[in-house]
C-alpha positions as CSV (number, residue, x, y, z in Angstrom):
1,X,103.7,79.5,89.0
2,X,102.2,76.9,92.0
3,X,101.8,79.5,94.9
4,X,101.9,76.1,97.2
5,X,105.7,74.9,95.5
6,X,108.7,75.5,98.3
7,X,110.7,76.8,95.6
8,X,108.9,79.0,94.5
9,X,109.6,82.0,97.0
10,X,107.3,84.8,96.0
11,X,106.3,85.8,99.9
12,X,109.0,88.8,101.1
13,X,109.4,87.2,104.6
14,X,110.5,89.7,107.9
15,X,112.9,88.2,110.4
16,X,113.3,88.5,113.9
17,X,117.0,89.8,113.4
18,X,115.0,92.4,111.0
19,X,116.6,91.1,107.3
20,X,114.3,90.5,104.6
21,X,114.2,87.7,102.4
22,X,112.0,86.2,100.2
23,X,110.7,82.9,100.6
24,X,107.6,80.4,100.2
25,X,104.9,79.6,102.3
26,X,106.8,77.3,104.2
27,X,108.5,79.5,106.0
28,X,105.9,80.7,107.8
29,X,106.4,77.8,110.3
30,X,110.4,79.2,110.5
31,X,110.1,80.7,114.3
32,X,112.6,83.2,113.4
33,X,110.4,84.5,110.5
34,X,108.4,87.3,112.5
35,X,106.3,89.2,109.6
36,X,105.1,88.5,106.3
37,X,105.3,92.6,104.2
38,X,104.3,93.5,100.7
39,X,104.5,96.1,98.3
40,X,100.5,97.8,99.4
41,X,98.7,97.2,102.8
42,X,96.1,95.8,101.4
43,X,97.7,93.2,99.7
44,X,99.5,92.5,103.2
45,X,96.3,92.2,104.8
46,X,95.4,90.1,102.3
47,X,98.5,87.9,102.7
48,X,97.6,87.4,106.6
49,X,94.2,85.9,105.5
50,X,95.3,84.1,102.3
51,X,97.4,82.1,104.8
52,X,95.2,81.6,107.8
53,X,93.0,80.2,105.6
54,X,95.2,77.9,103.8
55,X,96.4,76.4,107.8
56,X,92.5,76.5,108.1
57,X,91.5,74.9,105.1
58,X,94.5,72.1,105.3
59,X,95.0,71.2,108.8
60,X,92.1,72.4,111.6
61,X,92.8,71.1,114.4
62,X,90.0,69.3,116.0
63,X,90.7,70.9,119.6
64,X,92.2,73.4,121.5
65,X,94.5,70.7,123.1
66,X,95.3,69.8,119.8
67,X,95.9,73.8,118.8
68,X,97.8,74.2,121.8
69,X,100.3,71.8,120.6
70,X,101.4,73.4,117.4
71,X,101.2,76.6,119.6
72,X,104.4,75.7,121.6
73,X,105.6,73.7,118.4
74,X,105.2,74.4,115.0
75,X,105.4,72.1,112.2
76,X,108.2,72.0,110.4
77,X,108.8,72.9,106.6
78,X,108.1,69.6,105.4
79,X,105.3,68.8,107.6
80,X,103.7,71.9,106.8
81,X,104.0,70.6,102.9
82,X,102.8,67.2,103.9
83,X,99.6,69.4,105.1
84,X,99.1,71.7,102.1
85,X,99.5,68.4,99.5
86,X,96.4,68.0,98.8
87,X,95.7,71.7,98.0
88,X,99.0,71.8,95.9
89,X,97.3,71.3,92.6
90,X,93.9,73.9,93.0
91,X,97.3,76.9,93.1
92,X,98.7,77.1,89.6
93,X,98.2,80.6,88.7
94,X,97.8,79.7,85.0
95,X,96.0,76.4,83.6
96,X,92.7,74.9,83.1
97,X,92.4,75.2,86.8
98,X,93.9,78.6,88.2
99,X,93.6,80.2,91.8
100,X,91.2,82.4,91.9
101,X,90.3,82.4,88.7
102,X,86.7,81.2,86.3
103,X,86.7,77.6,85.6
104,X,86.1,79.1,81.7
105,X,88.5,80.5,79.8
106,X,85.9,83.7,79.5
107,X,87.7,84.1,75.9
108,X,84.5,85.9,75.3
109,X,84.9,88.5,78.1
110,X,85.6,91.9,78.1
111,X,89.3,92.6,78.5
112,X,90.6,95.0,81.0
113,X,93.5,96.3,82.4
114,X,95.4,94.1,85.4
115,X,95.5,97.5,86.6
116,X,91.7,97.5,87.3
117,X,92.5,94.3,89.6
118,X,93.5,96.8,92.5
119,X,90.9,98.2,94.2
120,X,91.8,101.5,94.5
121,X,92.4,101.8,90.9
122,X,89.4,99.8,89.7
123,X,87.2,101.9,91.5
124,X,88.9,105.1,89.3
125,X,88.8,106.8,92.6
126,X,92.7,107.5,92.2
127,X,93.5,108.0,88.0
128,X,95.2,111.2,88.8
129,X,98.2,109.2,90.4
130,X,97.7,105.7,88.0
131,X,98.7,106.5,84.7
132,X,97.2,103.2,83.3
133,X,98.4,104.2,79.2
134,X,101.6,103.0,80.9
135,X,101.0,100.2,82.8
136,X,103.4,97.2,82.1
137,X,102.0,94.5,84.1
138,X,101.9,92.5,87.4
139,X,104.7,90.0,88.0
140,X,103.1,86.9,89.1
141,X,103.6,87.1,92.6
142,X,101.3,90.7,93.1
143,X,98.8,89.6,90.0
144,X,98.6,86.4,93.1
145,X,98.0,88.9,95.9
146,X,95.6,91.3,93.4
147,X,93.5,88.5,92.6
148,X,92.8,87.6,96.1
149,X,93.0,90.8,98.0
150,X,90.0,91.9,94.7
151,X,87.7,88.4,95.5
152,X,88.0,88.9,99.3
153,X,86.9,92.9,99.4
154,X,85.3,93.2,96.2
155,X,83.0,95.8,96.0
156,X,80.2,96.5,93.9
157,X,81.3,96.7,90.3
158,X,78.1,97.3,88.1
159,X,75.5,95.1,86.5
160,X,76.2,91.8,87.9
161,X,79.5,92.1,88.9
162,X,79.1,90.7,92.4
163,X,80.5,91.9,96.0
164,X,82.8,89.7,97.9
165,X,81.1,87.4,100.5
166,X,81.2,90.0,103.6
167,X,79.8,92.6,101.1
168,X,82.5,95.2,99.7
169,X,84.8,96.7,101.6
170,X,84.5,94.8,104.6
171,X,87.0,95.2,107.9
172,X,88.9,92.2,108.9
173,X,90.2,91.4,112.8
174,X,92.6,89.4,113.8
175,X,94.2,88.9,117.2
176,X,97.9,89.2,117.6
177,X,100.4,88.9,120.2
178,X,101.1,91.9,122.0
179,X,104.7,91.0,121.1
180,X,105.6,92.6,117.2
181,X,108.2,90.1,117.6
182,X,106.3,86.8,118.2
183,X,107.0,84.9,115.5
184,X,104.5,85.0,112.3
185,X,104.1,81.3,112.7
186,X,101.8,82.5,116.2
187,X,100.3,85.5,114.8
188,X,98.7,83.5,112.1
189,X,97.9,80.3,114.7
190,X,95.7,82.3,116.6
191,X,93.4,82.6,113.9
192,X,93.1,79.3,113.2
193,X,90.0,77.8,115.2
194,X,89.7,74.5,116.6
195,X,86.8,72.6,115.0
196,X,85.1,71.1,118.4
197,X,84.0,74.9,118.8
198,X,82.0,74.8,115.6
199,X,79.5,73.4,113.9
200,X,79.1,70.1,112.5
201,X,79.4,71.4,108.7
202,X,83.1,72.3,109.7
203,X,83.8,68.9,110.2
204,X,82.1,67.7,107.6
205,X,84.6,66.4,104.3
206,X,83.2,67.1,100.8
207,X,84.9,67.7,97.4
208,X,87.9,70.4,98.0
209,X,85.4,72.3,95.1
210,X,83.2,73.1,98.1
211,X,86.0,75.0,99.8
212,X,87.9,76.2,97.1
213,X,85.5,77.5,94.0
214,X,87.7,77.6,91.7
215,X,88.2,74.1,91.3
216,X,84.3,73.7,90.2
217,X,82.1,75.1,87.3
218,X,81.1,78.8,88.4
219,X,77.5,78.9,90.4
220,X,76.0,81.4,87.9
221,X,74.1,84.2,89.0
222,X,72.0,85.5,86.4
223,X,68.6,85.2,85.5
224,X,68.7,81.8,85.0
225,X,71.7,81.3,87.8
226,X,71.1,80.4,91.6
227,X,72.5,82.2,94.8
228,X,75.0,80.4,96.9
229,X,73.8,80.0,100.6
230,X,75.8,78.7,103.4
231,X,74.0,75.5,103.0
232,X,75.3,74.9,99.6
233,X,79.4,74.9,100.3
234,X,81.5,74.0,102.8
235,X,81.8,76.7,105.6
236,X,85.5,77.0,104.8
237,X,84.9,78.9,101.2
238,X,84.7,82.1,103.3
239,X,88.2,82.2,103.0
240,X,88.0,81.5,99.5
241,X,84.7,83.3,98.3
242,X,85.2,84.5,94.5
243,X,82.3,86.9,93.3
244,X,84.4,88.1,90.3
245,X,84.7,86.1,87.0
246,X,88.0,86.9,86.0
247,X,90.7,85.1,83.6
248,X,94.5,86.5,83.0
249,X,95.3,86.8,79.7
250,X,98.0,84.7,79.4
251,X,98.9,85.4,75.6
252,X,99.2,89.5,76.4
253,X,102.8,89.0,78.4
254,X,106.2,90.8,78.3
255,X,109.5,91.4,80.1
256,X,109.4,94.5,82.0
257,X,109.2,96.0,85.8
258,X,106.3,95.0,87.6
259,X,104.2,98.0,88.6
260,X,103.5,96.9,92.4
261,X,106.6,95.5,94.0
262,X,109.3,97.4,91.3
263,X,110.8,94.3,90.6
264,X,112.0,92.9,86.8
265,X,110.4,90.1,85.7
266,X,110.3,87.9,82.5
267,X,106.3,87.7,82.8
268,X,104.1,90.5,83.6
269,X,100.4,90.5,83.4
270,X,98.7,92.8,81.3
271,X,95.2,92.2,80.8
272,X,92.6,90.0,82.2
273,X,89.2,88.9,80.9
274,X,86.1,89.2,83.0
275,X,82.3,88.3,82.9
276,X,79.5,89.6,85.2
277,X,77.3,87.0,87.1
278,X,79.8,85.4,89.2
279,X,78.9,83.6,92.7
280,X,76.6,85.8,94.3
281,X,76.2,84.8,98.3
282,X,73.5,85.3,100.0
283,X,71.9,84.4,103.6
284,X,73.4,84.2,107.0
285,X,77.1,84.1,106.1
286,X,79.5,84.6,108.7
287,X,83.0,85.2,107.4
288,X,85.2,84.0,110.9
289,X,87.4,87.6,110.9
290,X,84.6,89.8,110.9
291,X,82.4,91.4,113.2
292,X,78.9,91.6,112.6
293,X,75.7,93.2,113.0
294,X,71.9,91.6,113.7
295,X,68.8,93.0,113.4
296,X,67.1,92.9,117.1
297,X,63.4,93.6,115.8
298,X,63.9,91.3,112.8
299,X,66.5,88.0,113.1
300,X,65.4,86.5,110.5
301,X,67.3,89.1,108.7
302,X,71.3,88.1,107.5
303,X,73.5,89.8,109.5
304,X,75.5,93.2,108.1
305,X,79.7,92.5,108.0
306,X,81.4,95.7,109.6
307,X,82.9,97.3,106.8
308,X,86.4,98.8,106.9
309,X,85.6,102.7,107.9
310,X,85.1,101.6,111.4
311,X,89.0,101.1,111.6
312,X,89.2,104.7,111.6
313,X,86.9,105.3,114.3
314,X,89.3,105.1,117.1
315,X,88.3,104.2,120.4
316,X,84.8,104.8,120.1
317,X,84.6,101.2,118.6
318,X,86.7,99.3,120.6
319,X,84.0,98.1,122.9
320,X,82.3,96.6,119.7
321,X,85.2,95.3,118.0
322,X,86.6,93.4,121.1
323,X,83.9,92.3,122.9
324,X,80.5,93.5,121.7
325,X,79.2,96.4,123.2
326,X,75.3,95.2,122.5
327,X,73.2,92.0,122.0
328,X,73.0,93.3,118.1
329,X,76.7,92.6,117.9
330,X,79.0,90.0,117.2
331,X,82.7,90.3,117.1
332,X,84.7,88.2,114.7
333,X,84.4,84.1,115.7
334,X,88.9,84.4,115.9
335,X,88.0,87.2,118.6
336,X,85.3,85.0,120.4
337,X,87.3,82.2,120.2
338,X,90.3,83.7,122.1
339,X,88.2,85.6,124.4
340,X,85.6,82.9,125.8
341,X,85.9,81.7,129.2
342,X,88.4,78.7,129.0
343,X,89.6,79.8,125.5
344,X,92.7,80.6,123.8
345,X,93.7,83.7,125.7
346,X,92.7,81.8,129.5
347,X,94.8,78.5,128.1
348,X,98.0,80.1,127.1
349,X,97.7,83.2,129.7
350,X,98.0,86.1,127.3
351,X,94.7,88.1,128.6
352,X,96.4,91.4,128.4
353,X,99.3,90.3,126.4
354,X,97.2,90.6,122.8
355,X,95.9,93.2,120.6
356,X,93.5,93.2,118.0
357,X,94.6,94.0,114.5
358,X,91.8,96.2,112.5
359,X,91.8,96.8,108.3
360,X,90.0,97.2,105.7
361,X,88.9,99.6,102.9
362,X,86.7,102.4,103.2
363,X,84.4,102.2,100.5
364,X,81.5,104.5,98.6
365,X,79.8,102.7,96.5
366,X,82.7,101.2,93.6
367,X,84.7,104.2,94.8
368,X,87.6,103.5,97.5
369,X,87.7,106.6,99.7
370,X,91.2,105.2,102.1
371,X,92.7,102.3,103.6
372,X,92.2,102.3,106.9
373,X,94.3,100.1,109.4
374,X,94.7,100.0,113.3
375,X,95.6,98.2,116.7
376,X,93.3,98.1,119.6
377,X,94.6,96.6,123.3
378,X,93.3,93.7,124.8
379,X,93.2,93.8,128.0
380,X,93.2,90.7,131.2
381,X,90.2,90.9,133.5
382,X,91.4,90.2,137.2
383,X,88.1,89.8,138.0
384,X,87.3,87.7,135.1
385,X,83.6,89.8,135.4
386,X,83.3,90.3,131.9
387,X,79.8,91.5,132.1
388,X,80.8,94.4,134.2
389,X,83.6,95.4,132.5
390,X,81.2,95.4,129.6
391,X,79.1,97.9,131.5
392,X,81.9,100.0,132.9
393,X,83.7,100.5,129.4
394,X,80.4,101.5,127.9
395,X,79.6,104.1,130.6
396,X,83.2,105.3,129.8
397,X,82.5,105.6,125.6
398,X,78.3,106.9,126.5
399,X,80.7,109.8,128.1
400,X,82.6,110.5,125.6
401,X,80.6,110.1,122.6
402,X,78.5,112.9,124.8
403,X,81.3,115.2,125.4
404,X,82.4,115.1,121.6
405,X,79.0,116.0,120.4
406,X,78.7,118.8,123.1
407,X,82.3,120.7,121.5
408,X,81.5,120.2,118.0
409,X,78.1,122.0,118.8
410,X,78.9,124.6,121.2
411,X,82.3,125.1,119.3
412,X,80.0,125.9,116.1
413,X,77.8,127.8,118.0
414,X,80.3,130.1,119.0
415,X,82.1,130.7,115.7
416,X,78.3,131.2,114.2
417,X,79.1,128.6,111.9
418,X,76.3,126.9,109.7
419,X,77.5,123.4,110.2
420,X,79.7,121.7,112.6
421,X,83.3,121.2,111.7
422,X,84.5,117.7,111.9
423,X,87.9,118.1,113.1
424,X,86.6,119.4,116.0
425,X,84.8,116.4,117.5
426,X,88.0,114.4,115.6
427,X,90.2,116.1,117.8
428,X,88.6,115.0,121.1
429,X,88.8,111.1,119.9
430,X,92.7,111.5,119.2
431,X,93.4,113.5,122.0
432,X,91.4,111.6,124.5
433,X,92.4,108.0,123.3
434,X,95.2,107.8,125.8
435,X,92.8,108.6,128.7
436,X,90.2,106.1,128.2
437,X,92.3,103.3,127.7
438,X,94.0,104.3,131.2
439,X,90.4,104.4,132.7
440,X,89.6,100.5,130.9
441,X,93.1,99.5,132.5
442,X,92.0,100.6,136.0
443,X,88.7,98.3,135.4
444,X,90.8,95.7,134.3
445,X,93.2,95.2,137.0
446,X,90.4,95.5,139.3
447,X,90.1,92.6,142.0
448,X,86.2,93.4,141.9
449,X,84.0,95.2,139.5
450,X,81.5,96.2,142.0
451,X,79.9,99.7,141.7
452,X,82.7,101.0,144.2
453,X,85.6,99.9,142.1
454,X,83.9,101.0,139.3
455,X,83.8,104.6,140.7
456,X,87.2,104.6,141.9
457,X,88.3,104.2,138.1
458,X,85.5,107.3,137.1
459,X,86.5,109.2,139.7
460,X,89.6,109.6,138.3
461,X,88.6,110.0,134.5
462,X,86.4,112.1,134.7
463,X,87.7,115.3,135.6
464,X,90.7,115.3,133.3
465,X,88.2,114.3,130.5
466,X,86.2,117.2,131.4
467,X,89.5,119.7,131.4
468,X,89.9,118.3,128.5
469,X,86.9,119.5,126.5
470,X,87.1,123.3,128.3
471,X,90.6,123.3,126.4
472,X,89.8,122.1,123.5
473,X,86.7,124.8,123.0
474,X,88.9,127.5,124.2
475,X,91.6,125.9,121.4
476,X,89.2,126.0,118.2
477,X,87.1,129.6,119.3
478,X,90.2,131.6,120.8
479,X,92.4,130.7,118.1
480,X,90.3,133.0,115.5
481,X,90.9,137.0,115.8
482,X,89.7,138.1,118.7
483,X,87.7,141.2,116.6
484,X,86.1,138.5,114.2
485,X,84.7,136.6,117.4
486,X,80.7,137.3,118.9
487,X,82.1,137.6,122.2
488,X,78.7,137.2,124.3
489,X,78.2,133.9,121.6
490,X,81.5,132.6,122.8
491,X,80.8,133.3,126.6
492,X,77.2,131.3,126.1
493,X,78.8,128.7,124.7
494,X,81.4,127.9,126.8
495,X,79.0,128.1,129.4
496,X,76.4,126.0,128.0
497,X,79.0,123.4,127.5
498,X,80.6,123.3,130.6
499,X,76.9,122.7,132.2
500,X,76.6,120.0,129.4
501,X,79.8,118.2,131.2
502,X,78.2,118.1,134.3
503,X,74.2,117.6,133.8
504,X,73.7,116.1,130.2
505,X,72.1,112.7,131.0
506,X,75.6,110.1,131.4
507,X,77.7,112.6,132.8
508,X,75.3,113.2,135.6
509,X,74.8,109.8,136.2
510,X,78.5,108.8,136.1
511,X,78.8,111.9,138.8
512,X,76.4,110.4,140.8
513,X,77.8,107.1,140.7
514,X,81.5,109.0,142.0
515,X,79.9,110.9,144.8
516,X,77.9,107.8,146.0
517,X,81.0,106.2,146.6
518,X,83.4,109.1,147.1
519,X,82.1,111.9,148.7
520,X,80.3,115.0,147.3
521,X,83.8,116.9,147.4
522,X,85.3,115.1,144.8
523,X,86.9,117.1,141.7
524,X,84.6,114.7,139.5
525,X,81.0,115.5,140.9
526,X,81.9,119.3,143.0
């Protein structure tokens, strides 16, 4: 199967009337195609960057005016395959050359299960619910999306079995319109990035072997092997990055029903062959739809990818995620991109009209702990002061992250327990979400950010924030039988946490801040 051949309609595509059909990749330029789905999120996820990178890869357009273009007009099916031509051949899932796949046949490797292609399985974190002694196979369509989804997240897998290019695990952004019904052909354009804003190695045109690995001998990473640096490839093999040396079996086939999607099939997959010392990349990579981390006493030092746990976090990392909440941060170059003054989101007015799309797995080690997935808001700065609303949302999450380590204490302290319970502190994030992103609206539609406007928005976030801590002690101490409570440990408690909420170091100075600019009777500072 040639993933890139119109009739060859392995993609399940959503439309905006809410059917779903399948189809090929061409119909992603359809505007009444609104979604592409699959059978697992990851392999979704996976799908969204599989494609980005493929509009990436074929057809970057060398401007924003030039982006801006395809924005209000797509191309149409056949000029979308006049694009992807010269890619056409490097996506035959079986053959001398095959996606994602070792240049060698690797009859030599060991063989494993297709089964072990999913993350969640491979890691054995999940057996109980994989029964692999029955495991028919992967029609060709998921053993696709397995391949990829593995080479793009792979984490470590022993002795020389290498992690995927943004280490394993790692959490992916991409910016969407707020709309869930903009068509798929604009949720995928927005992560395509116009060259002028990049470096000169983006523009530069070597052999499609140093985008796409597969088509070259395997950089070797053994003793005798080299590391692959930024330097050596073109930029756009992020997309493409393939740690894993992996072969499908192609004489192990049979009829049967494919275990990811349901579906019967004449072909399923059953085993795979696989080496150790695959391309192992190293240095200063930055993949474009992920945030990352720099060492501030040491920048010589590669930068860390964010890793998918932080999807989970909540709130607490939207700040980072969407704009950076320090120097040591970087959010994802699709994010920068749309954000930066005169950028996508100031061209085509959709400051407040976007949201930021969060995945990734949560990984120990070769062991996947959870999927975790999530939207955060984007919001349109009146002011356009995005160095105070920087400020101001970070005074808003210092506050918080203070008030949720104040319950989880005092609430162990009064149940005289020996550690602190994490749904405690879990419960503040959830339960406080709505609040703060009120409070980052306020600075948001802000004419000014000056310190007044600032504490207007404080002034009234504080006090319900602080309400709701008190409530949510009184919920997880009160709720125990009252003769299994220490009722003078309780009554210190609450009381040592309510004079946390009002002089721990950022409450005190957000308080101060309100009754500078609005009087010492306010609810917020009294």
């Amino acid at each position: 199967m040639n993933l890139l051949n119109p009739a060859n309609r392995w993609l399940r595509l959503k439309r905006r009337d809410g059917s779903v059909s399948p189809g090929s990749v061409y119909g992603v330029a359809d505007p009444e195609v609104v979604d592409v789905l699959a059978p697992r999120a990851d392999f979704r996820g996976a799908l969204y960057q599989l494609l980005i990178g493929l509009l990436q890869t074929a057809a970057p357009p060398d401007n924003l005016n030039d982006w801006l273009g395809y924005w209000n007009e797509p191309p149409s099916a056949a000029e979308l395959e006049i694009w992807l031509a010269p890619l056409k051949p490097a996506f035959e899932l079986i053959g001398d050359t095959a996606f994602m796949q070792d240049r060698d046949p690797l009859q030599d490797g060991n063989v494993k299960s297709t089964a072990e292609l999913l993350i969640d399985t491979g890691s054995g974190s999940n057996l109980f619910f994989n029964k692999l002694a029955d495991w028919q196979g992967l029609c060709a369509g998921c053993a696709a999306q397995a391949l990829f989804a593995l080479q793009i997240n792979a984490p470590g897998g022993g002795v020389g079995h290498r992690t995927s290019l943004r280490g394993g695990g790692p959490l992916t952004t991409l910016v969407l319109p707020k709309d869930a019904d903009a068509s798929l052909w604009r949720k995928l354009w927005l992560n395509v990035l116009p060259l002028d804003g990049e470096g000169a190695d983006w523009r530069a045109e070597p052999p499609l072997s140093a985008k796409l690995p597969w088509l070259a001998a395997t950089r070797v990473s053994d003793k005798s092997g080299v590391e692959t640096l930024p330097e050596d490839v073109h930029p756009a093999q992020a997309y493409w990055s393939m740690p894993r040396r992996i072969r499908l079996d192609v004489d192990d086939v049979a009829a049967g029903v494919c275990e990811v999607c349901g579906e019967t099939h004449d072909t399923l997959y059953r085993q795979y062959r696989t080496r150790n010392y695959g391309v192992n990349y190293a240095g200063p990579w930055q993949h474009p739809l992920t945030p990352y981390l720099f060492d501030a006493k040491d920048p010589s030092k590669p930068p860390l990818s964010a890793k998918g746990a932080r999807a989970a976090g909540g709130y607490r990392h939207w700040l980072s995620l969407t704009l950076g909440e320090n120097d040591n941060e970087k959010v994802a170059r699709v994010a920068r991109d749309f954000n930066r003054i005169g950028g996508k989101a100031d061209r085509l007015k959709l400051r407040g009209d976007a949201r930021l799309w969060c995945f990734g797995y949560q990984m120990d080690n070769m062991k996947a702990e959870a999927w975790r997935d999530a939207t955060l808001p984007l919001f349109r700065l009146q002011s356009g002061d995005e160095r105070h609303f920087g400020e101001a949302a970070r005074q808003l999450l210092e506050v918080a992250r203070q008030s949720s380590l104040m319950l989880g204490e005092q609430v162990k302290k009064a149940r005289n327990m020996d550690k602190k319970e994490p749904a405690v502190e879990q419960s503040f994030w959830q339960r406080s979400e709505a609040l703060f992103y009120q409070a980052v609206e306020g600075l948001a539609k802000a004419p000014q950010l000056d310190a007044a406007a600032q504490a207007q928005v404080f002034a009234a976030w504080l006090p319900p924030l602080r309400r709701l801590v008190s409530d949510l002690f009184d919920y997880w101490v009160l709720c125990a039988p009252i003769e299994e409570m220490d009722m003078p440990k309780v009554v210190a408690a609450r009381a040592d946490l309510r004079r946390g909420l009002w002089w721990s170091k950022h409450h005190k100075a957000m308080g101060e801040l309100i009754a500078r600019y609005q009087g010492e009777s306010d609810e917020a500072i009294a």
